[in-house]
Backbone as a ProteinNet text record, in pm:
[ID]
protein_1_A
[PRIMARY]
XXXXXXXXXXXXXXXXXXXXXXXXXXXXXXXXXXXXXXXXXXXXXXXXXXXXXXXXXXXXXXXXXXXXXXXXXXXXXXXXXXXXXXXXXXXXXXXXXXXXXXXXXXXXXXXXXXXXXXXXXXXXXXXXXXXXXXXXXXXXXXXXXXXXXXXXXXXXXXXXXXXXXXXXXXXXXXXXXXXXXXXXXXXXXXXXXXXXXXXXXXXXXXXXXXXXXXXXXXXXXXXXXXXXXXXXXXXXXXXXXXXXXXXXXXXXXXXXXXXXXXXXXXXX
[TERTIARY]
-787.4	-692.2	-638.4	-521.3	-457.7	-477.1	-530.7	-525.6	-435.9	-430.4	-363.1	-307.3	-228.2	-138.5	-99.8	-188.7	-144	-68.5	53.8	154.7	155.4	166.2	150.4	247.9	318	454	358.2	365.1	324.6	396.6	413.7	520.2	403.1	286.6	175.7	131.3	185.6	155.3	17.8	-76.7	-185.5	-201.8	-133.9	-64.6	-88.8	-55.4	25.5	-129.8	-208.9	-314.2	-437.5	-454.3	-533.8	-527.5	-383.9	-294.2	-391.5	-368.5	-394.8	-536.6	-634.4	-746.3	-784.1	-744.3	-776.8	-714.4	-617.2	-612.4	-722.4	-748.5	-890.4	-1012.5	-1037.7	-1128.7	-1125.6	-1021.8	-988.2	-979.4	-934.4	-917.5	-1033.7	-1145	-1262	-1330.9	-1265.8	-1365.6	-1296.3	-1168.3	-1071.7	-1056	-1105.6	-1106.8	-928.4	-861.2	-697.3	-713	-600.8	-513.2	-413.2	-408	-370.7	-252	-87.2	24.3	68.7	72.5	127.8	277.5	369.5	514.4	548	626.8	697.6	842	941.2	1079.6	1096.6	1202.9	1253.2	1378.5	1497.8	1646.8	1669.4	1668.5	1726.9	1620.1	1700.9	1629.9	1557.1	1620.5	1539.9	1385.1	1364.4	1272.1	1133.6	1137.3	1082.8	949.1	1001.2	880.6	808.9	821.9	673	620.7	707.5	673.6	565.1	600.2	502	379	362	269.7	197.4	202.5	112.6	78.5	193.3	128.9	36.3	38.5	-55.7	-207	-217.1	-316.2	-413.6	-292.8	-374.1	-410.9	-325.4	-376.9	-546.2	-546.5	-640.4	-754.7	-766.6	-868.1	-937.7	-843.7	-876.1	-913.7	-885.9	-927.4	-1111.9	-1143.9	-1289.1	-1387.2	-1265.9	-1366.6	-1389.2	-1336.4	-1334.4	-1281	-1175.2	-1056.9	-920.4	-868.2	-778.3	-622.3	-570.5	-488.9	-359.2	-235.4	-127.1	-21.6	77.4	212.3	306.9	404.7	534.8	598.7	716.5	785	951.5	1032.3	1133.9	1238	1383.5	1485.7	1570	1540.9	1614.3	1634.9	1558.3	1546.8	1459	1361.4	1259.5	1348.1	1454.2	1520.7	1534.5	1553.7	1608.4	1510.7	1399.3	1313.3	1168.5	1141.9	1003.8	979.2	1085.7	1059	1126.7	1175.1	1233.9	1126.4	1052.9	916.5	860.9	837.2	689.5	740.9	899.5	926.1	895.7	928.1	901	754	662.9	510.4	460.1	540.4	468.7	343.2	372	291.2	238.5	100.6	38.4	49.8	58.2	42.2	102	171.3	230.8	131.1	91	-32.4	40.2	84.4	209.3	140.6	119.5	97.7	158.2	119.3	194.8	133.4	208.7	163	165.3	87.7	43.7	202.9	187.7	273.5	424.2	424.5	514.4	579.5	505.8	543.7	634.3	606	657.3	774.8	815	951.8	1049.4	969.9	1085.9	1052.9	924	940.3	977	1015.5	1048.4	1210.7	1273.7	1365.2	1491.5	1650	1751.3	1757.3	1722.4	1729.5	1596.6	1465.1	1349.5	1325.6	1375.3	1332.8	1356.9	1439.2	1513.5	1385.8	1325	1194.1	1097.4	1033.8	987.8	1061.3	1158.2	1259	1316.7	1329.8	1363.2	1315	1131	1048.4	999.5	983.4	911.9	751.8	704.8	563.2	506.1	388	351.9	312	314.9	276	139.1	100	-60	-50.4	25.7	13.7	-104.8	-135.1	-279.7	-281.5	-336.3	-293.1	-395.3	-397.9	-495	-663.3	-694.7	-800.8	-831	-961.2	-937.5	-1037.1	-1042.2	-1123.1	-1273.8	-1339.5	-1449.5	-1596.8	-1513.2	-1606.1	-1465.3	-1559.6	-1419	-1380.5	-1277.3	-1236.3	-1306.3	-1358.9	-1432.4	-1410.4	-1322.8	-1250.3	-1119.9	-1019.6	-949.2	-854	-813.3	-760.2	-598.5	-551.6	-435.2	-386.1	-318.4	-256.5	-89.9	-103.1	11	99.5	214.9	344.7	338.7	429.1	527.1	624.6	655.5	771.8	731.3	780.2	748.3	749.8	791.9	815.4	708.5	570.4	477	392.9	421.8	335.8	338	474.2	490.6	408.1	306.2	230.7	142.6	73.7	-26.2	-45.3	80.6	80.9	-10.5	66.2	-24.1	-161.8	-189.9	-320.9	-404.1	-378.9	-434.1	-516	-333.2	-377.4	-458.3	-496.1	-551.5	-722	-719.7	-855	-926.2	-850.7	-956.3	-917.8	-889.7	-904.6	-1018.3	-1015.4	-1145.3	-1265.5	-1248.6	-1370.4	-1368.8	-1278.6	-1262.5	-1256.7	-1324.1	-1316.9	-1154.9	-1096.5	-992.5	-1004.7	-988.5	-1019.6	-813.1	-805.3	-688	-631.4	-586	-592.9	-442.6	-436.1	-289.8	-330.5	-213.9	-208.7	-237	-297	-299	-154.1	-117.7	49.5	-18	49	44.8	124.8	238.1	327.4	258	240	174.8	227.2	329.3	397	425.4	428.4	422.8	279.7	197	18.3	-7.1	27.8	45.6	81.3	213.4	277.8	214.1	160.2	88.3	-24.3	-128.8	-244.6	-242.9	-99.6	-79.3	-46.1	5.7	15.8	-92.3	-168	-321	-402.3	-393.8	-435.3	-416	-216.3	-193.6	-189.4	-262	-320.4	-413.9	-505.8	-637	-637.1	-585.1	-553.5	-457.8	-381.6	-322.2	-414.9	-491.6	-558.2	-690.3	-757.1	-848.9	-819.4	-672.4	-589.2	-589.8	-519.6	-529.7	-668.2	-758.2	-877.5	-979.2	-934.6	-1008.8	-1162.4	-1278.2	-1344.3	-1426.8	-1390.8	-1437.3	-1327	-1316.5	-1175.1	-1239.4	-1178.3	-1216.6	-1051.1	-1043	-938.2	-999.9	-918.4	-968.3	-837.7	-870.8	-723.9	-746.7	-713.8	-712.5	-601	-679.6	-644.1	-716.3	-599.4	-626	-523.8	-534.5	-379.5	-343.8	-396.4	-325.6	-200.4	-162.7	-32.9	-142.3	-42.2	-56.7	-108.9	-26.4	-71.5	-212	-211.2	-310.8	-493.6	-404.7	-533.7	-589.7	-512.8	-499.8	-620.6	-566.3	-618.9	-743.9	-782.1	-920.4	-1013.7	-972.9	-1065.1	-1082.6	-1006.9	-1036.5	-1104.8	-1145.8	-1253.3	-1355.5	-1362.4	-1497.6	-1546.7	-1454.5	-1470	-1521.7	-1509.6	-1498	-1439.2	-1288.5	-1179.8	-1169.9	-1122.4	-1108.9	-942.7	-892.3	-752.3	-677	-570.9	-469.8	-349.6	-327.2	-206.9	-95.3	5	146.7	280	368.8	462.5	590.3	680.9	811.3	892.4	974.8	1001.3	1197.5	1271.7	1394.1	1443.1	1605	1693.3	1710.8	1737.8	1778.9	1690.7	1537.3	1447.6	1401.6	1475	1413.8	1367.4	1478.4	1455.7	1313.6	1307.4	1152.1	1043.3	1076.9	915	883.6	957.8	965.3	871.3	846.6	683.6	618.5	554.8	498.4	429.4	490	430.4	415.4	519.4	453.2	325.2	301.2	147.7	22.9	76.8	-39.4	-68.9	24.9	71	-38.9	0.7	-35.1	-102.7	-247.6	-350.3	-428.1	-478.8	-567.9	-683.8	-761.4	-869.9	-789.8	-700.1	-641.5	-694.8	-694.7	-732.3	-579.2	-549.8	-490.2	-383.9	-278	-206.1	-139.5	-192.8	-113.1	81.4	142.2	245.1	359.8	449.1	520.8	683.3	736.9	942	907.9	1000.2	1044.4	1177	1151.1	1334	1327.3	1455.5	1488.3	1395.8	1317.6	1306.1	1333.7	1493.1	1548.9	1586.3	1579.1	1551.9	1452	1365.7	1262.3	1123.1	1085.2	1012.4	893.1	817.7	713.5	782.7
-4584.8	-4476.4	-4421	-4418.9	-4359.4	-4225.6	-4198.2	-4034.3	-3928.5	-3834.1	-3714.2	-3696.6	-3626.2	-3611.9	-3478.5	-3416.3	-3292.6	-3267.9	-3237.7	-3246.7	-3139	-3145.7	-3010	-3008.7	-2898.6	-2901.7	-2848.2	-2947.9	-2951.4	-2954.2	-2819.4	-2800	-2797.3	-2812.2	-2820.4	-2608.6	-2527.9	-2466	-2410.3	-2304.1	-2254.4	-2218.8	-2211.4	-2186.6	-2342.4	-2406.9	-2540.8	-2630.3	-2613.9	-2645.6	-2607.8	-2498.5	-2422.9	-2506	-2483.9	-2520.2	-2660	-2758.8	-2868.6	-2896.7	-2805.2	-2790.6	-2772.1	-2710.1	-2606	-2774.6	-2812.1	-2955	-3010.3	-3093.8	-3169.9	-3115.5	-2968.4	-2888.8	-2966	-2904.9	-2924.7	-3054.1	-3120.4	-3312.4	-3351.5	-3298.9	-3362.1	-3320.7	-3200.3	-3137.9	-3211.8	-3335.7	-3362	-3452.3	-3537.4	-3662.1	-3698.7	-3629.4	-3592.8	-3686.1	-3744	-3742.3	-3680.7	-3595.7	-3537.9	-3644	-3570.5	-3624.5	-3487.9	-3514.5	-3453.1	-3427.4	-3359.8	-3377.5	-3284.9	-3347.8	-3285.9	-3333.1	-3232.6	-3229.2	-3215.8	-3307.3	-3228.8	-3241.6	-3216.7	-3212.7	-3338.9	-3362.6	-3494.8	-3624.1	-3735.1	-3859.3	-3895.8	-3796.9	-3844	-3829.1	-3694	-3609.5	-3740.6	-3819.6	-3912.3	-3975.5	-4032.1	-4078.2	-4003.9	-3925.8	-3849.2	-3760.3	-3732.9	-3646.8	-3724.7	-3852.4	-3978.2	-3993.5	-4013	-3991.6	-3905	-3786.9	-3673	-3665.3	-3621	-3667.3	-3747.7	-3849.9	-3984.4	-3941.6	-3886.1	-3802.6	-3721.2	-3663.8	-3534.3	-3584.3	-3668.6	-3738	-3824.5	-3880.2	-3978.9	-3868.4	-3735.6	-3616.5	-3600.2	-3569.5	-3477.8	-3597.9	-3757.2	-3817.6	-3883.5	-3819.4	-3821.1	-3717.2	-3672.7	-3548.1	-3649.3	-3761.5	-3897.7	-3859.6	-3826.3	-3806.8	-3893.8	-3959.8	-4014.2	-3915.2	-3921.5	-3822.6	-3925.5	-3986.2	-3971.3	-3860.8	-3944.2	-3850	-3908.7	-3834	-3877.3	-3779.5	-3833.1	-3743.8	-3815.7	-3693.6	-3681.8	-3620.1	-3674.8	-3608.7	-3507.2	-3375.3	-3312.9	-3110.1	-3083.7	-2978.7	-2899.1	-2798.3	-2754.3	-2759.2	-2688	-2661.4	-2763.4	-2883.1	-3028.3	-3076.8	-3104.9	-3225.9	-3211.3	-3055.5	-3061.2	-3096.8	-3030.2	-3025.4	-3215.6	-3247.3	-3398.3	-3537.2	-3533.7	-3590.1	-3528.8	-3424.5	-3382.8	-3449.7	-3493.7	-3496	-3687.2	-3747.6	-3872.2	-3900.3	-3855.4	-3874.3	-3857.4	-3784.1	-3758.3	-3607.4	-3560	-3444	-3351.6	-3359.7	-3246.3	-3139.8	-3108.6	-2952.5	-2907.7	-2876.4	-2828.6	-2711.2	-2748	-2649.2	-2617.7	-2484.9	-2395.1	-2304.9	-2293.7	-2172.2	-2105.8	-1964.3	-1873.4	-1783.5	-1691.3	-1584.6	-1440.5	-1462.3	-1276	-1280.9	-1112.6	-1051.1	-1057.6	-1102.5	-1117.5	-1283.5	-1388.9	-1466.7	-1493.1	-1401.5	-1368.5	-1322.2	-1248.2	-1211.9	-1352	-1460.9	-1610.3	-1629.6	-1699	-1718.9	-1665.1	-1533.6	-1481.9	-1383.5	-1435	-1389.5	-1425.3	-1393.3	-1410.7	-1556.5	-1614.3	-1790.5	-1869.9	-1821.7	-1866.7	-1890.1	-1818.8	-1835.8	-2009.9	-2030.5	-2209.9	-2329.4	-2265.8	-2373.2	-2396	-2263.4	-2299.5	-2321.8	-2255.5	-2290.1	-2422.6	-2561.3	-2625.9	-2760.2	-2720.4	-2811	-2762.5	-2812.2	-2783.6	-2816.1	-2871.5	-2834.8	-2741.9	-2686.1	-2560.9	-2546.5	-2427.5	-2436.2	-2330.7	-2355.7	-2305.2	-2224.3	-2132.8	-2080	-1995.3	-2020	-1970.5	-1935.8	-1822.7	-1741.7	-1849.5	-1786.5	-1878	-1879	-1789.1	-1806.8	-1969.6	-2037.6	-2177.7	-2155.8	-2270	-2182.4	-2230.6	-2172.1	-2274.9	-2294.6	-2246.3	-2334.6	-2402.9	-2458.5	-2545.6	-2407.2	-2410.4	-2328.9	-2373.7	-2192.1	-2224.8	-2117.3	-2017.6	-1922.8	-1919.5	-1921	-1875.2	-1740.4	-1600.5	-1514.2	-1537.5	-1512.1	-1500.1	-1426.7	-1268.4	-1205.2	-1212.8	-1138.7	-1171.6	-987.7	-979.1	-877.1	-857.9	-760.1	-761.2	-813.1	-910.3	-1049.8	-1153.5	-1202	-1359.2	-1476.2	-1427.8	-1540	-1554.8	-1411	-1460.4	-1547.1	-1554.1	-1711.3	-1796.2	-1801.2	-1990	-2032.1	-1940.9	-1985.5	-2072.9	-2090	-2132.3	-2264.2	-2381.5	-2520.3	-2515.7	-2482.7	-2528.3	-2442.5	-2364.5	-2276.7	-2358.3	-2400.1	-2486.5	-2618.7	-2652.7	-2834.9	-2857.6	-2732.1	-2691.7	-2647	-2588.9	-2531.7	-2674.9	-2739.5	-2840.8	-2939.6	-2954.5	-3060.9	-3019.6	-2871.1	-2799	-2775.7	-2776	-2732.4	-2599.2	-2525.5	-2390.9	-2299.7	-2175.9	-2068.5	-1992	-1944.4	-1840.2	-1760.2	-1611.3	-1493.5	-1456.1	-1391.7	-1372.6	-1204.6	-1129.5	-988.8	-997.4	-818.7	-754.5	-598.4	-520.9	-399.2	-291.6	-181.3	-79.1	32.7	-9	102.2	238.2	307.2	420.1	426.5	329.4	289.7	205.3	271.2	209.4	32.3	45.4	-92.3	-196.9	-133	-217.2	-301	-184.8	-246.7	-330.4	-296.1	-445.9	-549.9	-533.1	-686.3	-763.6	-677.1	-755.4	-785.3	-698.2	-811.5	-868	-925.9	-1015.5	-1169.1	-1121.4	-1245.3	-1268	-1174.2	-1250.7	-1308.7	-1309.2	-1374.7	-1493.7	-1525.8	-1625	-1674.9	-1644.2	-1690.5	-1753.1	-1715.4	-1743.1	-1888.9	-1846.4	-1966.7	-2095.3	-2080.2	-2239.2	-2257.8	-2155.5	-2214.6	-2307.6	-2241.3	-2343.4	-2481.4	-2465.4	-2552.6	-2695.2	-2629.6	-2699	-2790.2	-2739.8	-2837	-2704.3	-2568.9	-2503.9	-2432.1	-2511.8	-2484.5	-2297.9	-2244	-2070.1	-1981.2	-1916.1	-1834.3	-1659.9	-1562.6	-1411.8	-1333.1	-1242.6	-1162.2	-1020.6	-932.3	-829.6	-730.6	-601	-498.9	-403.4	-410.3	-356.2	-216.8	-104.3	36.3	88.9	159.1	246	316.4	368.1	450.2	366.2	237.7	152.5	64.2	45.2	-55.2	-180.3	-233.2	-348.7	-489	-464.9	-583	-562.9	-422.4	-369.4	-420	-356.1	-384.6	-546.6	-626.7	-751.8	-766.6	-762.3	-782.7	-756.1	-609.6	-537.6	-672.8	-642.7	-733.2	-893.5	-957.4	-1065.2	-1092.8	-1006.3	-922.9	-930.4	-862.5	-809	-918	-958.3	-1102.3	-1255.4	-1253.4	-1388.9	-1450.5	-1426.3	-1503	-1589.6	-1749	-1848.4	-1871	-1832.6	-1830	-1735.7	-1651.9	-1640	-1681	-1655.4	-1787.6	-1694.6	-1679.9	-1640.8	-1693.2	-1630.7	-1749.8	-1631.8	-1677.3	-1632.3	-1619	-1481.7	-1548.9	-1514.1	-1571	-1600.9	-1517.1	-1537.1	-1433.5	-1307.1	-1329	-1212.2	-1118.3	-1091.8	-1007.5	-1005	-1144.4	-1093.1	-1038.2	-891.1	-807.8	-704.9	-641.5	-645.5	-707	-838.4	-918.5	-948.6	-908.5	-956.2	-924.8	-785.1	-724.2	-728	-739.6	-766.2	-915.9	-1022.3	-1137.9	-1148.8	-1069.9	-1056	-1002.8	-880.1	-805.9	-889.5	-1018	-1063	-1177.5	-1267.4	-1361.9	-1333.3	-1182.2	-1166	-1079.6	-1048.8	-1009.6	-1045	-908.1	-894.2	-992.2	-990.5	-1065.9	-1259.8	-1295.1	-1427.1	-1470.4	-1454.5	-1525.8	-1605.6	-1737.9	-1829.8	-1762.1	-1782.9	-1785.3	-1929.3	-1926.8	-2021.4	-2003.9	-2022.6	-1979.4	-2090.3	-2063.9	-2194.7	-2123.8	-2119.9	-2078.1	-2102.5	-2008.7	-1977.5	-2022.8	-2037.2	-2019.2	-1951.3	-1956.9	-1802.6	-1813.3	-1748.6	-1729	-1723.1	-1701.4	-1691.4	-1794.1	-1947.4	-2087.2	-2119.4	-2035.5	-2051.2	-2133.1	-2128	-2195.5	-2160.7	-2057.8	-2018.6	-1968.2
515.2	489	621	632	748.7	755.6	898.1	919	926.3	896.6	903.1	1021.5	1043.2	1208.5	1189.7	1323.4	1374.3	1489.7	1474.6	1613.2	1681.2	1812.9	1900.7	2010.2	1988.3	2105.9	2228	2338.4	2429.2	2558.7	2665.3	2733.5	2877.6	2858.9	2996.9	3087.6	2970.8	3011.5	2974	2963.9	2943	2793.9	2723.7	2603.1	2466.9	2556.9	2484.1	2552.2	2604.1	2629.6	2542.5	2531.2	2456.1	2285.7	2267.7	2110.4	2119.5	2223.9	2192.5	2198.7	2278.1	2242.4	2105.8	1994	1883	1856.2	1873.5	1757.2	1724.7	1863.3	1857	1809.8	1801.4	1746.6	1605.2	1519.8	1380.7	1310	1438.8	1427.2	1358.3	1445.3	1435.6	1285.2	1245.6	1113.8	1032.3	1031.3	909.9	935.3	1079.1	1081.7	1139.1	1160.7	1152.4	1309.2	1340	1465.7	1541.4	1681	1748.2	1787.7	1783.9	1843.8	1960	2074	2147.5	2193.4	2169	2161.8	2300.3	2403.6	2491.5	2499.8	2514.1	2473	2630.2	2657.9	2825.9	2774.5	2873	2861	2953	3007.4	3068.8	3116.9	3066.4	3117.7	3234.7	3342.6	3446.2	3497.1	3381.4	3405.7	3252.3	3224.7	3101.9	3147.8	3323.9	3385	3418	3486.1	3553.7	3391.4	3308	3220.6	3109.6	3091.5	3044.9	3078.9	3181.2	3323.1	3286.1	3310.6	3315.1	3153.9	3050.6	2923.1	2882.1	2905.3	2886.4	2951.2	3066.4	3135.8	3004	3001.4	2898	2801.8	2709.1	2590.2	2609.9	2727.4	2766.9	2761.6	2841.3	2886.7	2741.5	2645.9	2516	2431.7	2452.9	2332.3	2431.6	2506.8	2547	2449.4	2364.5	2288.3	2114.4	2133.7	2018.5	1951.2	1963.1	1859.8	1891.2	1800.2	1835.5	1895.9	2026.4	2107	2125.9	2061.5	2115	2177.8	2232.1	2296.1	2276.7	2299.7	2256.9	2385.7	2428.7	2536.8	2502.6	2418.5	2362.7	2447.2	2448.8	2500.7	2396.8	2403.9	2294	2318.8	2207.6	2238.2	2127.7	2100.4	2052.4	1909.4	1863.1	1747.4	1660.5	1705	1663.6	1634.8	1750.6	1790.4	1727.2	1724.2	1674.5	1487.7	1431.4	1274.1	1280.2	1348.7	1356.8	1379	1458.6	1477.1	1368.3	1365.4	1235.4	1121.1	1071.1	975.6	943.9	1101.8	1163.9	1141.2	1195.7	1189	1049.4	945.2	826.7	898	980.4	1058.2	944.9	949	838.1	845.3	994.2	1034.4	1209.4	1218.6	1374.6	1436.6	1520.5	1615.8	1764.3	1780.9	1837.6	1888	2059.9	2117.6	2176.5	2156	2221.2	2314	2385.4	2494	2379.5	2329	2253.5	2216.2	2220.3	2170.4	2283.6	2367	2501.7	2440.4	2422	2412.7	2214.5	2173.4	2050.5	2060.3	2117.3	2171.3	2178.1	2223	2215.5	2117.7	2042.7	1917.3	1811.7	1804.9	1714.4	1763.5	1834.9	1910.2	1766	1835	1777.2	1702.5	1826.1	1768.2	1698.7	1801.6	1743.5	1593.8	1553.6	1377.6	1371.9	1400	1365.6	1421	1523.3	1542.3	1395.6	1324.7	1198.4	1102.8	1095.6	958.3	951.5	1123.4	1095.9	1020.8	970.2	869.2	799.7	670.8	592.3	597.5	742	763.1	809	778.1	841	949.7	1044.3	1152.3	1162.4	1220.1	1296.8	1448.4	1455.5	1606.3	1586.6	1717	1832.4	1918.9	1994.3	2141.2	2205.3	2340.6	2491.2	2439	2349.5	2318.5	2235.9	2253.4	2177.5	2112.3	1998.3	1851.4	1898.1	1878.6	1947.8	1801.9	1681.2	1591.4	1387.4	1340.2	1236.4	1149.1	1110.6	1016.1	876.6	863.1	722.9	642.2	682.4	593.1	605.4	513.4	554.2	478.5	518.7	458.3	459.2	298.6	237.7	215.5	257.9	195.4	140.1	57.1	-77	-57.9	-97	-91.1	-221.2	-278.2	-414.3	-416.5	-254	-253.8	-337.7	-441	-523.4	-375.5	-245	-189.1	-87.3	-86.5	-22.1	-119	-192.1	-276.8	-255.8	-188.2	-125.3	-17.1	9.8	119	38.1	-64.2	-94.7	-131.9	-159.7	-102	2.1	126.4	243	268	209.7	217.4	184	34	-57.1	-9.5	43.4	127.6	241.2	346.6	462.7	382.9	335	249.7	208.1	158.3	95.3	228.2	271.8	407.9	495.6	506.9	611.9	508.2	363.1	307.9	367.5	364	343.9	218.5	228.3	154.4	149.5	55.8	59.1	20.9	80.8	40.6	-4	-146.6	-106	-95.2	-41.1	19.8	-37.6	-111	-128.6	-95	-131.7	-89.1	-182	-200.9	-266.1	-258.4	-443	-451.5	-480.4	-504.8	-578.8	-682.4	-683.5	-801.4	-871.5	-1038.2	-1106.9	-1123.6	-1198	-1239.4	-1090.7	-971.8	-833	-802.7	-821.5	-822.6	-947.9	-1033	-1157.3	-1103.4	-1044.3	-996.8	-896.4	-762.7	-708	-727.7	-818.3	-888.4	-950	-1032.5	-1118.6	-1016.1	-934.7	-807.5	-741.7	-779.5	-676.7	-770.2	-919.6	-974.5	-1011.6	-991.8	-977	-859.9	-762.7	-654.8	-662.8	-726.5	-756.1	-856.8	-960.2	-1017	-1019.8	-930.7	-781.8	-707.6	-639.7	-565.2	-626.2	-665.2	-783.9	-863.8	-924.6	-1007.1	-875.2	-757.3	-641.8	-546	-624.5	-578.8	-470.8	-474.8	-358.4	-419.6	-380.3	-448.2	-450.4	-334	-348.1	-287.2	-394.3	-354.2	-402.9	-369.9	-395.3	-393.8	-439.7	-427.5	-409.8	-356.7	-269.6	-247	-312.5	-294.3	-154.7	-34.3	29.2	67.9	131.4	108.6	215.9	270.6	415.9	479	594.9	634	738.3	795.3	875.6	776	882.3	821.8	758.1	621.5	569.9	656	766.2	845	929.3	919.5	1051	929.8	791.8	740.6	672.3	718.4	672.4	797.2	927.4	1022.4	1053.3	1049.3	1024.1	919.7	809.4	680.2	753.1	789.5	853.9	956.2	1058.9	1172.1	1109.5	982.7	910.3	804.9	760.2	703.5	765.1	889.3	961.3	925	897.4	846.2	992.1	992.5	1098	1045.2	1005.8	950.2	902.2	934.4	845.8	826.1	657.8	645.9	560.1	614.2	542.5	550.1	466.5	420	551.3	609.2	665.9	561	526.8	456.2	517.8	431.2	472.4	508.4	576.1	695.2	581.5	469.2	423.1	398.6	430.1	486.7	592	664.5	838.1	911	882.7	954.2	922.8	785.2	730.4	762.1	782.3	800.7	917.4	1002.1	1153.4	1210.9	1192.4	1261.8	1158.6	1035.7	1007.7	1021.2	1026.2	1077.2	1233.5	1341.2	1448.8	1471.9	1437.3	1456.1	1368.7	1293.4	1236.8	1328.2	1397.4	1505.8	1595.6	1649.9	1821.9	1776.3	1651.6	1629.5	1800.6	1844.4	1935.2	1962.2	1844.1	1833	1809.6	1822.6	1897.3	1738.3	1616.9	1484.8	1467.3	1473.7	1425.3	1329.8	1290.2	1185.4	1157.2	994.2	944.9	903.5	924.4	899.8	835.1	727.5	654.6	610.9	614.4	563	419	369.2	260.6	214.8	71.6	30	-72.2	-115.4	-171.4	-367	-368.9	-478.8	-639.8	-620.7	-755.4	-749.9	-692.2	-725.7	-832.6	-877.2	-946.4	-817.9	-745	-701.4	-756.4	-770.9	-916.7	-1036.6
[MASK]
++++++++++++++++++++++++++++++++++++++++++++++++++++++++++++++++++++++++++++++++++++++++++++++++++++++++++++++++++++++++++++++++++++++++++++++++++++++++++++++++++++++++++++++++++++++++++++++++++++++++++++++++++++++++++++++++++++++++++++++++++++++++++++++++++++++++++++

């Protein structure tokens, strides 16, 4: 059976090192293969950039994991969801600089790096994971379109033999708190339906922000994951800090992260 492929935009900084550390971490719990992707802008720059790639690939597959590279002429917008889409890529593993380096990824244009695949991505700060993911936390909105996270929650959970805890918010609006425990139940039951064999749901309530308390519970939980859906331009501006402050969480916890489309497609 051919292995799984985890692709990692790899630019050689401290960042994109780390990322590709946390691959081979995960490689190894899933048996997966590590592809290393570096994009330059011009041809001339292919050789030495080969070179040193090939280096790194060679360093990290001493940890017995199988480590290719690839060194592409293009540009991050085009090239990354383009290979992942090429490799059949299970999962894109994307580092960033905290909350500083979020500012590009999540800038005017950034959105178009995740939105341009429909595979999910995995960003991770400089911290590297240093044991397998065996929880991972889900929280869910009164958006129908944070549901779409749970394909890849799902497909990641049973690849790691992971737990899902899935977390929503406490309303004070009666018929609002209906809706979102009616989505965590149909949380509960995709995810199960989906093959995940221990899942929990959990209403969280406090005077921190939603995200702040997502964050907290996953601290206290030993969550090794969190996973949410982006969801499209026409809430952008809404979800922007909220998936930033879950991103560039202090304590460096992983986010799983996957694009949305628009809902009244029927997608549930």
């Amino acid at each position: 059976m051919k292995p799984v492929t985890f692709l990692v935009p790899y630019d050689f900084t401290s960042v994109t090192e780390s990322a590709a550390k946390d691959a081979v971490t995960i490689a190894k719990q899933t048996k997966a293969r590590v592809l290393l992707l570096h994009i330059i802008k011009n041809k001339k720059d292919k050789e030495t950039s080969t070179i040193l790639l090939k280096s790194v690939a060679t360093e990290l597959s001493a940890e017995g994991v199988e480590v290719d590279f690839r060194v592409e002429i293009g540009n991050i917008f085009d090239d990354i969801g383009r290979v992942a889409k090429e490799v059949d890529a299970f999962l894109i593993i994307m580092g960033t600089h905290g909350a500083k380096g979020m500012q590009k990824l999540f800038g005017s244009w950034a959105i178009k790096v995740i939105t341009s695949t429909d595979v999910p991505f995995m960003v991770v700060q400089e911290k590297v994971i240093s044991k397998e993911i065996n929880k991972i936390v889900m929280p869910i909105t009164a958006s129908k379109e944070s549901l779409q996270i749970l394909p890849a929650t799902a497909k990641l959970a049973k690849a790691f033999g992971a737990s899902v805890e899935v977390v929503y918010e406490a309303k004070s609006d009666t018929g609002l708190q209906r809706k979102i425990k009616n989505y965590a139940q149909i949380a509960l039951m995709q995810l199960t339906e989906q093959g995940v064999k221990e899942t929990k749901a959990f209403k969280l309530s406090g005077k921190d922000s939603y995200q702040q308390q997502i964050i907290d519970f996953s601290l206290r939980h030993g969550a090794d994951l969190i996973s949410i859906a982006y969801y499209t331009e026409k809430v952008f501006a809404q979800f922007d800090t909220f998936a930033q402050e879950i991103i560039t969480n202090k304590h460096q916890i992983p986010t799983l992260i996957t694009k949305t489309v628009d809902s009244t497609i029927g997608y549930f």
